[in-house]
Backbone bond lengths (Angstrom), bond angles and torsions (degrees), N, CA, C in turn:
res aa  C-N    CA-C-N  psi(-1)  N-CA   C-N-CA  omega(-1)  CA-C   N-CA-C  phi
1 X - - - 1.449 - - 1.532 110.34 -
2 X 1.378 100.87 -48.88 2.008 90.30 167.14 1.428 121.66 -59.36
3 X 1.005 136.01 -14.12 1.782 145.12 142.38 1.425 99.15 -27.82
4 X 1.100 105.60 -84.32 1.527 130.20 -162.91 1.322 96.77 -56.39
5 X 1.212 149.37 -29.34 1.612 152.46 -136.15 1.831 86.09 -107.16
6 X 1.481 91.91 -58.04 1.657 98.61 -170.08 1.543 120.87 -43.45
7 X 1.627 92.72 -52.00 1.713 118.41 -162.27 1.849 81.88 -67.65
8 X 1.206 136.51 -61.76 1.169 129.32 179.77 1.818 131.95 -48.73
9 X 1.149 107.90 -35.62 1.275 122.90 147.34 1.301 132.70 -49.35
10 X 1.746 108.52 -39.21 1.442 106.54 179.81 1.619 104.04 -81.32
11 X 1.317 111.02 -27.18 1.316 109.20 175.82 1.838 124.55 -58.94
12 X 1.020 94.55 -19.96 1.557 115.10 -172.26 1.525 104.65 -82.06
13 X 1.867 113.15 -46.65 1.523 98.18 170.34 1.743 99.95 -91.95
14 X 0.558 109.66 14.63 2.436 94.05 177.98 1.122 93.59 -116.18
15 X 1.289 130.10 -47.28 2.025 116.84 -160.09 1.415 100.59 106.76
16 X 1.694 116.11 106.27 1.344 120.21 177.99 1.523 102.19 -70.29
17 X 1.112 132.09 -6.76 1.551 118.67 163.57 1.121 126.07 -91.12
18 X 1.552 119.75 22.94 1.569 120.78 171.66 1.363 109.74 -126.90
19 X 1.555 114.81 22.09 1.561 130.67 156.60 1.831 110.12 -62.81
20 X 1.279 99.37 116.69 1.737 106.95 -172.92 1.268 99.92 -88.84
21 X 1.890 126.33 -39.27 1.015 124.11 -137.53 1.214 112.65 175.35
22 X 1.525 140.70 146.06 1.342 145.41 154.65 1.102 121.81 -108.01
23 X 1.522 116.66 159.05 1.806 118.44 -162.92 1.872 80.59 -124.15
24 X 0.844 84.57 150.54 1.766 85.69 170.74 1.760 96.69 -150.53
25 X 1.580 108.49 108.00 1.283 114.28 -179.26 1.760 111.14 -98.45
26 X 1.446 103.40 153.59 1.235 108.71 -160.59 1.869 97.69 -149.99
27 X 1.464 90.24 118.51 1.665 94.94 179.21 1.593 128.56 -42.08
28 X 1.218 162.60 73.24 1.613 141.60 -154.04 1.460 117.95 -59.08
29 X 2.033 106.90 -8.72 1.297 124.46 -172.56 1.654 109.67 -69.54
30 X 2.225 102.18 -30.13 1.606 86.32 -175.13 1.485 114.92 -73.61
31 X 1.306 114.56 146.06 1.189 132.04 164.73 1.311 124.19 -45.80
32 X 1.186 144.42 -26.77 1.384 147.81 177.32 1.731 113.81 -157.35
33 X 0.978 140.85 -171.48 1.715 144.25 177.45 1.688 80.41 -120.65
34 X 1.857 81.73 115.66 1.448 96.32 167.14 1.727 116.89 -87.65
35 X 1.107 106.79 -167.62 1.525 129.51 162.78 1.609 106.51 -60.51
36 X 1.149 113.34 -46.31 1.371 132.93 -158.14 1.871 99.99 -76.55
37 X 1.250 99.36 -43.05 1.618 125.01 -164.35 1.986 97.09 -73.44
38 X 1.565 93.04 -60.69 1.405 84.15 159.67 1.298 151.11 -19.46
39 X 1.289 94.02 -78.70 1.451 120.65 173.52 1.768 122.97 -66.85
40 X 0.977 116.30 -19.41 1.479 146.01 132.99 1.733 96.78 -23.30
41 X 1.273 102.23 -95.87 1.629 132.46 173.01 1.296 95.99 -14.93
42 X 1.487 118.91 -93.70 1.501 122.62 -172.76 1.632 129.07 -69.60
43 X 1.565 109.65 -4.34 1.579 114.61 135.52 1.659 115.61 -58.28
44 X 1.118 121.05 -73.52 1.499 114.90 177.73 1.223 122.23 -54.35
45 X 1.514 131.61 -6.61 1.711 108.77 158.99 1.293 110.77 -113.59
46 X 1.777 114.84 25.70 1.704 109.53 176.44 1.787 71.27 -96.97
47 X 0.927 140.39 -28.22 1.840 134.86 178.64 0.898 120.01 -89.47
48 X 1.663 129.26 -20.49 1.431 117.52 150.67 1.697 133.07 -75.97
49 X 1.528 90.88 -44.63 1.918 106.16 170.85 1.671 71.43 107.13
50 X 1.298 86.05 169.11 1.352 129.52 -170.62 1.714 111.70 -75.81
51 X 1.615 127.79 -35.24 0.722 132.83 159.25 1.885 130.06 -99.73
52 X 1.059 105.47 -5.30 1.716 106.79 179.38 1.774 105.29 -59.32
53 X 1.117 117.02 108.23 1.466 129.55 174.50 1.296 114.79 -90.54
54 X 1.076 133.99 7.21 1.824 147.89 151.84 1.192 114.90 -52.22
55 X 1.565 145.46 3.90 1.260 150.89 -147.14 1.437 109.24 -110.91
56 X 1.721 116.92 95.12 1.854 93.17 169.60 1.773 103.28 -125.04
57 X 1.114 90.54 119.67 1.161 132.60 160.88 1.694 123.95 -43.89
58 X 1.361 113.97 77.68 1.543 117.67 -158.68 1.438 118.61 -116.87
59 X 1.248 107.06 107.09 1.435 111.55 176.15 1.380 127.99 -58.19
60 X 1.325 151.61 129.92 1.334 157.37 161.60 1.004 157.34 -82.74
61 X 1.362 147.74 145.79 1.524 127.82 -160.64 1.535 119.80 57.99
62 X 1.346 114.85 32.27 1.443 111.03 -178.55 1.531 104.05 -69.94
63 X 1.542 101.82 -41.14 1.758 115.60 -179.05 1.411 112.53 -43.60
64 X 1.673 117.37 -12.50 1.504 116.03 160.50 0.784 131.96 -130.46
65 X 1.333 111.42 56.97 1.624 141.32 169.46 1.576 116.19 -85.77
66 X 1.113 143.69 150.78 1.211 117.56 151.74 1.813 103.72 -130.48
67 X 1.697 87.80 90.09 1.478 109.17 179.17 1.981 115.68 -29.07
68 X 1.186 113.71 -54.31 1.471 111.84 167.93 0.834 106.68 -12.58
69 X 1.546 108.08 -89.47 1.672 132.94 -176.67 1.147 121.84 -42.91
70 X 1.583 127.56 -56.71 1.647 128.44 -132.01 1.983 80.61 -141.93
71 X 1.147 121.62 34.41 1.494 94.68 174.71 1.157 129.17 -84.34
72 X 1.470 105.64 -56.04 1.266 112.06 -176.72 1.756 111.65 -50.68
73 X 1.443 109.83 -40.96 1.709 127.84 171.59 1.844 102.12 -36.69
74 X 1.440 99.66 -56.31 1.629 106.65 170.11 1.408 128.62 -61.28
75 X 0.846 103.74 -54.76 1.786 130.78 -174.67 1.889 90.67 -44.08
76 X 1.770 115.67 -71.13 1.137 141.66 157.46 1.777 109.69 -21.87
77 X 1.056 114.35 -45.50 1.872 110.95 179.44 1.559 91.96 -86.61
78 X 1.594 131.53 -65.24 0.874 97.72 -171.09 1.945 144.85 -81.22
79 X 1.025 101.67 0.40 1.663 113.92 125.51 1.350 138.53 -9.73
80 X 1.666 92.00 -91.69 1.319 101.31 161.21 1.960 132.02 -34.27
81 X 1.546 99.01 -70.75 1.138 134.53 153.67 2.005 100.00 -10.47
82 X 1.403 91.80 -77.58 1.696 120.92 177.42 1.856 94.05 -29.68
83 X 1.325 107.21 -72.75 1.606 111.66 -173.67 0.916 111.91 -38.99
84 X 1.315 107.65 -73.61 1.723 112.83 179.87 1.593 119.71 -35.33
85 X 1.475 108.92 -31.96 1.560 101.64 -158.63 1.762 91.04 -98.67
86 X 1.336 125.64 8.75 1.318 126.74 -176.98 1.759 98.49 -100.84
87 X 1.246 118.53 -26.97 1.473 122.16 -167.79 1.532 98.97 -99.36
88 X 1.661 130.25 -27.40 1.261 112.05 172.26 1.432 126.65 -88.97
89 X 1.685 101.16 -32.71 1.775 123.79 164.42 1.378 131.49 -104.02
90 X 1.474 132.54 31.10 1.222 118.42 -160.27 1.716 117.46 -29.74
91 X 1.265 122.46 -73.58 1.098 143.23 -162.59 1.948 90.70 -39.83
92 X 1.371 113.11 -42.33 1.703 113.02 -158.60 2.265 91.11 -67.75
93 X 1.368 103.02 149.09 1.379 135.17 -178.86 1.843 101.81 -29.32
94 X 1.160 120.18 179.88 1.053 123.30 150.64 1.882 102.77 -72.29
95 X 1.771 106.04 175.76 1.704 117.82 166.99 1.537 118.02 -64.88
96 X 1.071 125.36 111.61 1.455 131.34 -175.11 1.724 93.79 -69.81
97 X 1.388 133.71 148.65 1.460 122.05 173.93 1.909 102.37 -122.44
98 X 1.089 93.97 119.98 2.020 120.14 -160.57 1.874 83.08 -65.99
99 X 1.340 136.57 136.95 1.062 131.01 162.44 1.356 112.48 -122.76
100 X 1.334 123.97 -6.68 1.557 147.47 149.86 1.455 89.09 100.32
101 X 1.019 122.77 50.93 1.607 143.02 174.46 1.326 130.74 -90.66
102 X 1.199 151.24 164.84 1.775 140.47 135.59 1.485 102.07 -58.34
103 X 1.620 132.27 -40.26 1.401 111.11 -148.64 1.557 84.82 -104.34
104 X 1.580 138.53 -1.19 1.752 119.17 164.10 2.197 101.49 -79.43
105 X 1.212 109.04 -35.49 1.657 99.35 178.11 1.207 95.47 -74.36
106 X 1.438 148.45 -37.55 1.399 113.11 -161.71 1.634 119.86 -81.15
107 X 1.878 105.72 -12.59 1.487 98.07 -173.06 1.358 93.48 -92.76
108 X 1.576 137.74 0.37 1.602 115.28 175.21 1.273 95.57 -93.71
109 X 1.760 142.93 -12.04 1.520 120.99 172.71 1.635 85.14 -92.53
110 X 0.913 141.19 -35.25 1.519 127.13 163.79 1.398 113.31 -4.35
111 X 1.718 101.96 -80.55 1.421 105.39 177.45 1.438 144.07 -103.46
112 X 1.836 88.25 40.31 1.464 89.99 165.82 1.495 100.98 -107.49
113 X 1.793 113.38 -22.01 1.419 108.88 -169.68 1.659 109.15 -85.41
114 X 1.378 110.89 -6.03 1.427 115.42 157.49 1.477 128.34 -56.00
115 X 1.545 117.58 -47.67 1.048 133.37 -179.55 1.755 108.75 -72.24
116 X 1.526 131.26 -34.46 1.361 143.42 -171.01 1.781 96.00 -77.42
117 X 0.941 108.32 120.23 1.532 98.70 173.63 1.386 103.13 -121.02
118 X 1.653 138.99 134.11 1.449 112.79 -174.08 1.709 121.90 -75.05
119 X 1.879 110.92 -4.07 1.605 84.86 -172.01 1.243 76.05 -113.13
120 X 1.583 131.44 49.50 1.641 103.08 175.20 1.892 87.46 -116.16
121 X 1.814 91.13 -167.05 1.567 91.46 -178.90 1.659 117.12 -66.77
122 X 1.231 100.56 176.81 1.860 100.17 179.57 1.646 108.54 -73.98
123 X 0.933 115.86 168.30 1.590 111.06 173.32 1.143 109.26 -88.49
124 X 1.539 123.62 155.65 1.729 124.98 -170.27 1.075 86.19 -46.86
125 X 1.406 103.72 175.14 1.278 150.64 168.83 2.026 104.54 -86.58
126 X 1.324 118.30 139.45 1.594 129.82 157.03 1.945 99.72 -49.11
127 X 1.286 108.18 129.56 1.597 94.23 149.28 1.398 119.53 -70.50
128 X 1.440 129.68 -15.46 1.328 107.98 171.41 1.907 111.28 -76.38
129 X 0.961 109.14 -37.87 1.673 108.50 159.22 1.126 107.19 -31.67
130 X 1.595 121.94 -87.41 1.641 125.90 -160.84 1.318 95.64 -39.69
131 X 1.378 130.15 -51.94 1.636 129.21 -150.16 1.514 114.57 -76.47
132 X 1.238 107.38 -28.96 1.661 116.56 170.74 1.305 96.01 -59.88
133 X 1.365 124.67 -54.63 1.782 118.80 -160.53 2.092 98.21 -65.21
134 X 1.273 99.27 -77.54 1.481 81.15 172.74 1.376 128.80 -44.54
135 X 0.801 147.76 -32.17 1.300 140.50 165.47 1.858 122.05 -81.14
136 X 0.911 113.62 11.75 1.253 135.13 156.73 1.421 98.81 63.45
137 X 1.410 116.53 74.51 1.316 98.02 155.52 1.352 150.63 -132.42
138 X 1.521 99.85 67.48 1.655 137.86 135.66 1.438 117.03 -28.30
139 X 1.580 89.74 -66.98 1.544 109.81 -155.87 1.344 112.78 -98.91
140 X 1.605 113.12 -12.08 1.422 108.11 -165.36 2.050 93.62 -151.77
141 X 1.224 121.96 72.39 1.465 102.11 178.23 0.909 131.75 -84.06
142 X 1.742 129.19 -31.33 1.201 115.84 173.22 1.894 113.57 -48.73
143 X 1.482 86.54 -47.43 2.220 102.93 -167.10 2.036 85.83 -51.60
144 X 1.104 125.11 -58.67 0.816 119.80 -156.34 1.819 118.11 -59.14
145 X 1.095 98.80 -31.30 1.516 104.49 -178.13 1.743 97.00 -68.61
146 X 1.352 104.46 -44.51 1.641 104.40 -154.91 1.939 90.17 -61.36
147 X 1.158 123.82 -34.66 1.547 112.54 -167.78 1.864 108.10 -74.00
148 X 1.386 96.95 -21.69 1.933 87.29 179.50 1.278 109.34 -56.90
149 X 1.518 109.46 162.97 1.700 104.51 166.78 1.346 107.87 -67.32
150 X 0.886 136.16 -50.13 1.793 142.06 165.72 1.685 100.47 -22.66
151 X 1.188 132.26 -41.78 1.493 139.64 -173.62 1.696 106.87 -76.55
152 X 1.839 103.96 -57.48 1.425 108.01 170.04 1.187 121.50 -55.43
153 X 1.153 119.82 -30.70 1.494 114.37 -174.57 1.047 120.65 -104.53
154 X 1.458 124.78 13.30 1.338 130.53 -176.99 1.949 102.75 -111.58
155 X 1.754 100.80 -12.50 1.614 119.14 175.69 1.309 92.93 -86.52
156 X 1.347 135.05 -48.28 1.157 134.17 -158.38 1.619 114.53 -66.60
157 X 1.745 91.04 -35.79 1.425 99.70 177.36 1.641 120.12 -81.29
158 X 1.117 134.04 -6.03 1.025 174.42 -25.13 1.980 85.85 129.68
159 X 0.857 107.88 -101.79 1.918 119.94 -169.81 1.673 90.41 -53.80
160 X 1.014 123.54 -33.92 1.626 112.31 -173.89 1.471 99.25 -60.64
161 X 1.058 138.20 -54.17 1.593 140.75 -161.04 1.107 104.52 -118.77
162 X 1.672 134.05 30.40 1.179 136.50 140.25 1.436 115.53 27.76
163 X 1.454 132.72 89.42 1.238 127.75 -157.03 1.542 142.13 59.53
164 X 1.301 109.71 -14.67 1.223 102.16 173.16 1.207 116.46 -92.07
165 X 1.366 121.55 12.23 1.286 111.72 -154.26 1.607 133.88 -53.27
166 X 1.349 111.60 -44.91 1.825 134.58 158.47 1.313 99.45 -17.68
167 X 1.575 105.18 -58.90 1.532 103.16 -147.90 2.060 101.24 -86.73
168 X 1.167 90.29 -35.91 1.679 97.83 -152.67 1.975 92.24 -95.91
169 X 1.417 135.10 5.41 1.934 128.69 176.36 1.458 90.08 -154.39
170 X 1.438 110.00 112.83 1.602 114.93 149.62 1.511 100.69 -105.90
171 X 1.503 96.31 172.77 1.652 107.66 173.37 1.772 89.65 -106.55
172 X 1.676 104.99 109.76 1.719 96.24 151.18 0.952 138.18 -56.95
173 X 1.100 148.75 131.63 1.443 138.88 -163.29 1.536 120.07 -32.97
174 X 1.209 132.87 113.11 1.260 126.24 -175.32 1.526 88.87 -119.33
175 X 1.504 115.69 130.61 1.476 135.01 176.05 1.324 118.06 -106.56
176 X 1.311 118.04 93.14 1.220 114.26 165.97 1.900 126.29 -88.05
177 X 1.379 107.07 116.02 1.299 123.60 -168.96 1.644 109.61 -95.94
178 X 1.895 95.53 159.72 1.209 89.98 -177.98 1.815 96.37 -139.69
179 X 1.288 108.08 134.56 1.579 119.00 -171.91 1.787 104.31 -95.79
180 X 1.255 97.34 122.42 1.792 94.31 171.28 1.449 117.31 -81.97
């Protein structure tokens, strides 16, 4: 919930309507899509909504791969990976693959600054954005986070692993950017 508190906070000093886009990074090192990884997953589209198509999905640490060896093994997770992010985001990009490069960052701001056009409309809005504003939180932020779906489902995830939570749900870095 302090995740959620933060990301809402930053929205409060930048302006949740000048969100272009989210990066949602994802190790290529783990071995399988955990429980943990999951739930990850369906945290980020109770904060994206169901329709926000700003979403790229970027794999990491490929730069320590040694494709020879372990590719297809890789290729195979991120795949997997691929499914998952087609059944929680359709609308979001294919997996961008991070090579810790200039030319892997420039084609994922590539295609967010593709999509930003300056005389066109703004890009949606996050549903956790919209939901902070209705739920007012000015006046009330912790209450307010806890009522988004981003809040429910981060409680929900929360009662699934009943105490373990620390160990067994991180938030991977999810980057929310802002395009001038």
């Amino acid at each position: 919930m302090e995740i959620l508190e933060q990301i809402a906070s930053q929205f409060g000093m930048m302006g949740q309507e000048s969100v272009s886009g989210v990066i949602y990074f994802h190790s290529i090192q783990n071995p399988r899509l955990t429980g943990a990884d999951k739930a990850n997953f369906r945290i980020l589209k109770a904060i994206c909504g169901e329709y926000f198509s700003h979403v790229a999905f970027v794999t990491s640490f490929w730069d320590r791969v040694d494709l020879l060896k372990h590719g297809k093994e890789f290729n195979n997770r991120n795949y997997d990976l691929e499914l998952e992010r087609r059944h929680l985001l359709p609308k979001s990009p294919r997996i961008f693959r991070f090579l810790n490069d200039s030319k892997s960052h420039k084609i994922v701001l590539d295609y967010f600054a593709a999509q930003v056009k300056p005389a066109g409309p703004a890009p949606p809005q996050l549903l956790f954005a919209e939901e902070l504003k209705r739920y007012q939180y000015e006046k009330k932020p912790t209450r307010a986070v806890r009522k988004t779906a981003a809040g429910k489902q981060m409680m929900a995830e929360l009662k699934k692993v009943s105490g373990g939570f620390s160990r067994s749900i991180h938030i991977t870095i999810i980057t929310l950017f802002y395009l001038v």
